[in-house]
C-alpha positions in Angstrom: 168.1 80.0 99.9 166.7 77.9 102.6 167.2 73.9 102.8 165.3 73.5 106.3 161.8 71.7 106.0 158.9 73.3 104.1 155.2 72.2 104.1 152.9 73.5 101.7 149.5 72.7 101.5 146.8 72.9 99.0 143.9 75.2 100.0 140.1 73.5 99.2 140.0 70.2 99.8 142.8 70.2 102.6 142.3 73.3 104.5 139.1 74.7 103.2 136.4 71.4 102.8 133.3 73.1 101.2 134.0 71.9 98.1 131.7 70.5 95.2 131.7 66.8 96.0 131.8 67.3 100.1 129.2 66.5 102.1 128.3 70.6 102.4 129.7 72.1 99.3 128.7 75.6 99.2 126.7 75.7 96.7 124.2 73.5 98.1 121.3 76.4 98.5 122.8 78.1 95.8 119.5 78.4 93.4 117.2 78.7 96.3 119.2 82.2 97.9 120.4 83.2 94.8 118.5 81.9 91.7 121.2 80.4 89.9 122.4 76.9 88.7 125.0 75.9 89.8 126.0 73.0 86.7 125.6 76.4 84.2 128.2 78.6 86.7 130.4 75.1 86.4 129.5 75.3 82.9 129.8 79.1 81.5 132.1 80.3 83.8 134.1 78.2 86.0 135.4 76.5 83.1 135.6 79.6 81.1 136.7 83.1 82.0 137.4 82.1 85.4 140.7 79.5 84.1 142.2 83.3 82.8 141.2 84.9 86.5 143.2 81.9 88.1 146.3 82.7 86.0 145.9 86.2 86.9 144.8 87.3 83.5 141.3 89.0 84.2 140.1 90.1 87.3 137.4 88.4 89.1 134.7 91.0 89.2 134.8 92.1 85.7 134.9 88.1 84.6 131.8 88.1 86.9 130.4 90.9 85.7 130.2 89.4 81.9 128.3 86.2 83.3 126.2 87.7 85.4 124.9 91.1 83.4 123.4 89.0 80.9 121.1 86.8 83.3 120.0 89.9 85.2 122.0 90.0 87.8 125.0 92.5 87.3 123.5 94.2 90.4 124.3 91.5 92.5 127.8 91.0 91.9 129.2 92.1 95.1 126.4 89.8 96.8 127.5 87.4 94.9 130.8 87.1 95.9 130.5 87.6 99.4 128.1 84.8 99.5 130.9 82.3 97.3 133.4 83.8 99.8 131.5 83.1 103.2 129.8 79.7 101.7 132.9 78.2 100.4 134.8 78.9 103.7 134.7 76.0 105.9 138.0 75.7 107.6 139.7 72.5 109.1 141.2 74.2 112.1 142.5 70.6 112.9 144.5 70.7 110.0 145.9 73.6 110.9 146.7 72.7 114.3 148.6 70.0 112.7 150.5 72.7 110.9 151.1 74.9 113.6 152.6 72.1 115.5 154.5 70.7 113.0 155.9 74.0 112.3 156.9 75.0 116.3 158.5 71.3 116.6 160.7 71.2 113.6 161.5 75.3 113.1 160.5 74.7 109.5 158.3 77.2 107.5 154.6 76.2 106.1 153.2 77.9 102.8 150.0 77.1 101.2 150.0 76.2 97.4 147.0 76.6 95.8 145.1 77.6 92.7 143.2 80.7 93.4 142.5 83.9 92.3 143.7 87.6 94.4 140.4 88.4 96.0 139.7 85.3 97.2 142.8 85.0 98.9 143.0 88.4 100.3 139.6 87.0 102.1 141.1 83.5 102.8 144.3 85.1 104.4 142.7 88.6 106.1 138.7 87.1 106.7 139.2 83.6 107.3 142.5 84.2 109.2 144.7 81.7 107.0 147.4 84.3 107.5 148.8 83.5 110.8 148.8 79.9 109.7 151.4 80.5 106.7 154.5 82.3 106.0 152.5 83.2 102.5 150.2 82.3 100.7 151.3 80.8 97.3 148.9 80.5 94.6 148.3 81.2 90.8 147.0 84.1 90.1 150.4 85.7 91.5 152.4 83.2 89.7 150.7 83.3 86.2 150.2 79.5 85.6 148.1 76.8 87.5 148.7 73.3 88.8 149.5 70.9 87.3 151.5 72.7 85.6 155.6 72.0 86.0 156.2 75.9 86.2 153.5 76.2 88.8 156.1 74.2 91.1 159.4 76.0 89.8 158.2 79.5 90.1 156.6 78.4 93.9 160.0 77.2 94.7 161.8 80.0 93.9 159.2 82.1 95.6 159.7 80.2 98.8 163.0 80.4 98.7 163.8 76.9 98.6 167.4 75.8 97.2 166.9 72.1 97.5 163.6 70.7 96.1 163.5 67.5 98.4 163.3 69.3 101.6 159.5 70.4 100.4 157.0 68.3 101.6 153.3 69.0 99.0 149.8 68.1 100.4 147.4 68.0 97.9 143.7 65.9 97.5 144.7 65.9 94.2 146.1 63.1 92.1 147.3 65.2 89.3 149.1 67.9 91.6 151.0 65.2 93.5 152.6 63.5 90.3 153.4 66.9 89.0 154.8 68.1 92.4 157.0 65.0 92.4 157.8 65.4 88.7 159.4 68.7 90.0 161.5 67.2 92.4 159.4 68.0 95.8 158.0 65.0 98.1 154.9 65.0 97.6 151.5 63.4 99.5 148.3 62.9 98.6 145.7 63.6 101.2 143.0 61.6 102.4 142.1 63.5 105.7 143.4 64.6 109.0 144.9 60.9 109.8 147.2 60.9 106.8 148.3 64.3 107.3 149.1 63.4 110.7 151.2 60.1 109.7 153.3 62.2 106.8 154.0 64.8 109.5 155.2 63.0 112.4 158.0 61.9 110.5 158.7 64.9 108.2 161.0 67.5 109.9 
């Protein structure tokens, strides 16, 4: 098990900023191209079936399927998707820069740590091109449990490989995540933009 330096950032609201709450989260046009609201989506399904698709417990499309077939729209599912995918893909290539560089100066390895579920990923890493940014791609649907959550962090680490839980450095625009990162032993930041990144790295490595 490694004990060189390991970044690992969070995915939407440090690498991907289209978030609900941004200044262009992508469901801003959301009612207008594909006539639904997006409060009841928060609502019904976000916080509903789609907490089991993040643990990995029900697969995105047939969760989908469920919501949508009863408004109507079970024939748009794939439409759907592609248009959550593509909207809610606005990558900070700064931020990754920052990565990259970090990564070539100190020899250490970068992961992102995030709540998501498989497809979405696949797209992130394959589509979007998050790939070649990280050795992998950590997130909860492969490990079973979400952050906060302690084992979220323990089963991670043992992913990653990591024997010494210091030598982790967590990014996260979360409050929440960073005490529970830190409760599991990794150094944790919270972010709040480029800038701050860029302090925490220049002396991290």
């Amino acid at each position: 098990m490694s004990a060189s330096p390991v970044l690992v950032l969070d995915i939407d609201g440090v690498v991907s900023l289209a978030q609900p709450g941004s200044a262009h989260p992508w469901h801003a046009t959301l009612r207008a191209d594909m006539g639904l609201d997006y409060e009841e989506l928060v609502r019904d399904f976000f916080r509903g079936d789609f907490l089991e698709v993040l643990r990995g417990r029900l697969d995105l499309y047939v969760a989908l399927q469920d919501y949508l077939e009863p408004r109507g729209l079970a024939d748009r599912l794939e439409e759907f998707v592609a248009y959550w995918f593509d909207k809610d893909c606005v990558i900070d290539r700064g931020v990754l820069a920052q990565a990259d560089a970090w990564r070539q100066r100190t020899d250490g390895r970068c992961f992102a740590g995030a709540n998501q579920e498989h497809h979405r990923v696949a797209y992130l890493r394959d589509k979007a091109g998050l790939g070649a940014h990280f050795d992998e791609i950590i997130y909860s649907a492969a490990l079973g449990v979400c952050k906060p959550e302690r084992v979220f962090f323990t089963n991670a680490q043992a992913r990653m490989g990591v024997a010494v839980a210091q030598s982790i450095l967590f990014v996260d625009d979360k409050a929440e995540n960073v005490d529970a990162a830190r409760a599991a032993g990794w150094r944790a930041m919270l972010y709040r933009g480029p800038d701050s990144l860029e302090k925490a790295l220049a002396g991290w490595g």
